[in-house]
C-alpha positions in Angstrom: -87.0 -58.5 -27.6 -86.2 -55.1 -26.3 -86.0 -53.3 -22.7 -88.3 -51.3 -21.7 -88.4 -48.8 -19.0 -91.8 -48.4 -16.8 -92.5 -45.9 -14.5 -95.9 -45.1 -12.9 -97.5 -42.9 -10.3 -100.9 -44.3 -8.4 -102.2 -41.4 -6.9 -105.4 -42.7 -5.1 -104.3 -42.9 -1.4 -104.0 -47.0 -0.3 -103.6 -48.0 -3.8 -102.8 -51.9 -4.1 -100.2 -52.6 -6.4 -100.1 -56.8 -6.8 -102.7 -56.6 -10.0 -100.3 -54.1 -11.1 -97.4 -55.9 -10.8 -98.6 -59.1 -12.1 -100.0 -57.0 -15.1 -95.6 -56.3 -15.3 -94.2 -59.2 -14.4 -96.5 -60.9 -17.6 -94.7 -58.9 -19.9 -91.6 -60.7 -19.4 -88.2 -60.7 -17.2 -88.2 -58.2 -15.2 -86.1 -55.9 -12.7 -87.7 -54.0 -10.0 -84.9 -52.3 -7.5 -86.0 -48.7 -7.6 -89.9 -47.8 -6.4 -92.3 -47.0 -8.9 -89.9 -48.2 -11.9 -89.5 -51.5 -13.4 -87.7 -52.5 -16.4 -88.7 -55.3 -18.4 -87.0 -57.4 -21.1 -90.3 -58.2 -23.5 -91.4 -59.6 -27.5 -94.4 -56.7 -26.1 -94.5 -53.0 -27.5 -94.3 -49.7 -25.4 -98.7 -49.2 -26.2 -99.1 -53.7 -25.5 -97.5 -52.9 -22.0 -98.9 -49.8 -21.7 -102.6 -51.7 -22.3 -101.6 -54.4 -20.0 -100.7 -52.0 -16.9 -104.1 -49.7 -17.6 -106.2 -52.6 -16.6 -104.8 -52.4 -13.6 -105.0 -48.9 -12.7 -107.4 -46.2 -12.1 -108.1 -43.2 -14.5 -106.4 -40.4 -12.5 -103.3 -42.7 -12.6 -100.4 -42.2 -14.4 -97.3 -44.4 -16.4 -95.0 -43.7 -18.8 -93.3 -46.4 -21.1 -90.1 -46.1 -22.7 -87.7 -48.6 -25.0 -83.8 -48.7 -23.3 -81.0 -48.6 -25.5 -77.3 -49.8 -24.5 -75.9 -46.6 -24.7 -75.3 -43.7 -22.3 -76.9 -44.2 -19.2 -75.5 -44.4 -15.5 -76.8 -44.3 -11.7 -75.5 -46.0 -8.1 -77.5 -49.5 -8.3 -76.5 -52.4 -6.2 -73.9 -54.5 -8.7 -76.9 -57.3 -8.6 -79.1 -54.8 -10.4 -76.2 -53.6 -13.0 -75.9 -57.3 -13.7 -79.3 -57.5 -15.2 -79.1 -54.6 -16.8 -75.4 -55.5 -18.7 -77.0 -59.1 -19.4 -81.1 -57.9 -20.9 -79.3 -54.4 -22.7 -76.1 -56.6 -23.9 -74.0 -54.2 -23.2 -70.6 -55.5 -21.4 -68.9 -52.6 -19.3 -68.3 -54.6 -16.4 
């Protein structure tokens, strides 16, 4: 299992976003405080989620995938979201 960061931009105007974020949510557990960027705890690659989220965009659309590591990062999230964050990364700063 491994973290991975997803970030996306829909850029046709009214764009619906629940196929999307079922396409994320099947990936495995997930985290969803900031708009536009998920992180999700998956047994999937950075391309399998990649594939998963395309079929649920358009062409001009755009995503970018990225495996987390436990080290050096930092930001103001609510302590819920820095919670599951410590607990999927298993990193214990707090």
């Amino acid at each position: 299992m491994a973290v991975y960061l997803i970030t996306y931009d829909l850029n046709k105007s009214g764009q619906n976003y629940d196929k999307l974020y079922e396409q994320i949510k099947s990936c495995g557990a997930w985290w969803h405080y900031l708009d536009s960027t998920w992180l999700v705890d998956s047994t999937l690659n950075a391309t399998q989620i990649r594939d998963r989220m395309k079929n649920a965009m358009d062409d001009n659309d755009f995503c970018l995938v990225i495996k987390l590591t436990n080290e050096n990062y930092q930001g103001w999230l609510p302590k819920k979201a820095w919670n599951w964050i410590h607990e999927h990364l298993g990193h214990s700063r707090y």
